[in-house]
N, C-alpha and C positions, 0 to 999 in steps of 0.2 A: 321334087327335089332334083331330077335328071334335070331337068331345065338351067336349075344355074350351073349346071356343067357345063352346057352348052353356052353358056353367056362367058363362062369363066376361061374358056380355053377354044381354041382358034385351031383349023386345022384336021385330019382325017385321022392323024395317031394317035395314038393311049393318049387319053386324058383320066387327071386326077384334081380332084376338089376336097378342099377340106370343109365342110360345112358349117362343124359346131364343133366344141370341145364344152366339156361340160362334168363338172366332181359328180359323179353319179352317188358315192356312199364314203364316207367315211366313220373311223371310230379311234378313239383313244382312250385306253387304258391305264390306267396307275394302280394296280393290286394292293401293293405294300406300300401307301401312301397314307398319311403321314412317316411313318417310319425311314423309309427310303431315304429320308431329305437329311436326316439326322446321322447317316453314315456318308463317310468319303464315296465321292462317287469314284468307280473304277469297273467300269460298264464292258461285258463282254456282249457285240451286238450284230445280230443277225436278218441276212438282206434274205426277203421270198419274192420272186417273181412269177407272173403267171399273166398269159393273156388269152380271149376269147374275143371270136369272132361270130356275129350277130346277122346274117342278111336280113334286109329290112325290103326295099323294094328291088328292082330294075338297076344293079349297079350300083348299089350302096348298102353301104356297111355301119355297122356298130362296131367299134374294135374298143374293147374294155381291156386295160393293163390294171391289174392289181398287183400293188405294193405293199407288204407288212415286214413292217421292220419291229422288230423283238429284242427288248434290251435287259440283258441282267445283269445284277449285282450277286455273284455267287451262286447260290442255288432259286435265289431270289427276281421275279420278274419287277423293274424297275419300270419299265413299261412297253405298253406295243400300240404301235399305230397301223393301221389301214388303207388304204387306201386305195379306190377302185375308181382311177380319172379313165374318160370314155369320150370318144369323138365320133361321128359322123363322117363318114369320108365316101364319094364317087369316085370310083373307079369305071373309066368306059374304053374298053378297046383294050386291052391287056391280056395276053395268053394266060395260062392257066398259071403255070409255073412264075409267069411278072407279077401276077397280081396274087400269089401264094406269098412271092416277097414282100410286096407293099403292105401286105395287110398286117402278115408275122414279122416284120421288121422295119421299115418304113413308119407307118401307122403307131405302132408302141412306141419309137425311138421319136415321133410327133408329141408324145403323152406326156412322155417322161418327166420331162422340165416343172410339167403344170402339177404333177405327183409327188416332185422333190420339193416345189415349191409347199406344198399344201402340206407336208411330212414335219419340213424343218419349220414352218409354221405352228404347228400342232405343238410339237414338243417342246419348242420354247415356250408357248401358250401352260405348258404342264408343267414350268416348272424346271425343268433338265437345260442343259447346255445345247446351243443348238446345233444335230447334226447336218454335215453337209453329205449327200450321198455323192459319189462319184458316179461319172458318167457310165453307161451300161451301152454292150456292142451288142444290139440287137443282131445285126447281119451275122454274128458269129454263135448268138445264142439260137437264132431261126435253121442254119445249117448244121448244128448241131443236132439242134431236133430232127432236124431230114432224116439225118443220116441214120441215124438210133432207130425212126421208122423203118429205114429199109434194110438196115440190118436184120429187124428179126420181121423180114419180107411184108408189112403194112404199105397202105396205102397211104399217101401221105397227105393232107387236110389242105384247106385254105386257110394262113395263118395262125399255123402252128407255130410255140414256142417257150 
């Protein structure tokens, strides 16, 4: 896989490849269905994010972003979807802290599109109105996390977030 790095980018400094994207898992839920469909819908709904990171060989990553989104109707789950979209990405020539951003922010904010796409697919697929999620500031969620490490003195990972 280093190789189509090197095909792919020209030159001595950081190079970055995205190799593959790829829906690693998904799931979708409707608990109180049939039910659910027979009340007005008026949906209180909630976003989870979460990403990990995979070394795999020589400069290349697995960066897996999972998304569930959780929707109720009162005390009632109307439904929740999953979703764990995952790419493949080289990184070569990047200091510690460049390549702690591409991976926790860069790489996820790479994902996203292909996770909202596959989200608002599912849930009209189930039935519900289709949600659009709004765009997500990885760069602000990754130095977030930084920060929150070194406040209570951690070290801080590659591609955290």
């Amino acid at each position: 896989m280093t190789e189509q790095i090197n095909a792919n980018n020209v030159g001595d400094g950081p190079q970055f490849a995205l190799l593959r994207i790829y829906l690693k898992d998904v799931s979708f839920e409707t608990p109180n269905s049939p039910a659910i469909f027979m009340q007005e819908l008026n949906q209180d709904v909630n976003l989870q994010l979460n990403t990990s990171v995979n070394p795999l060989e020589d400069d290349t990553y697995e960066v897996v972003l999972s998304v569930t989104v959780t929707a109720k109707q009162g005390d009632k789950t109307s439904f929740l979807v999953e979703v764990h979209q995952a790419g493949i990405f080289a990184l070569k020539g990047f200091e510690e802290s460049q390549k702690g951003a591409m991976l926790g922010a860069y790489c996820p904010n790479t994902l996203f599109p292909f996770a909202r796409e596959a989200i608002a697919d599912l849930v009209m697929k189930g039935g519900f109105p289709q949600i659009l999620l709004a765009p997500i500031n990885f760069e602000a969620l990754h130095a977030q996390k930084i920060a929150r490490v070194r406040e209570k003195g951690g070290a801080v990972e590659q591609g955290v977030t």
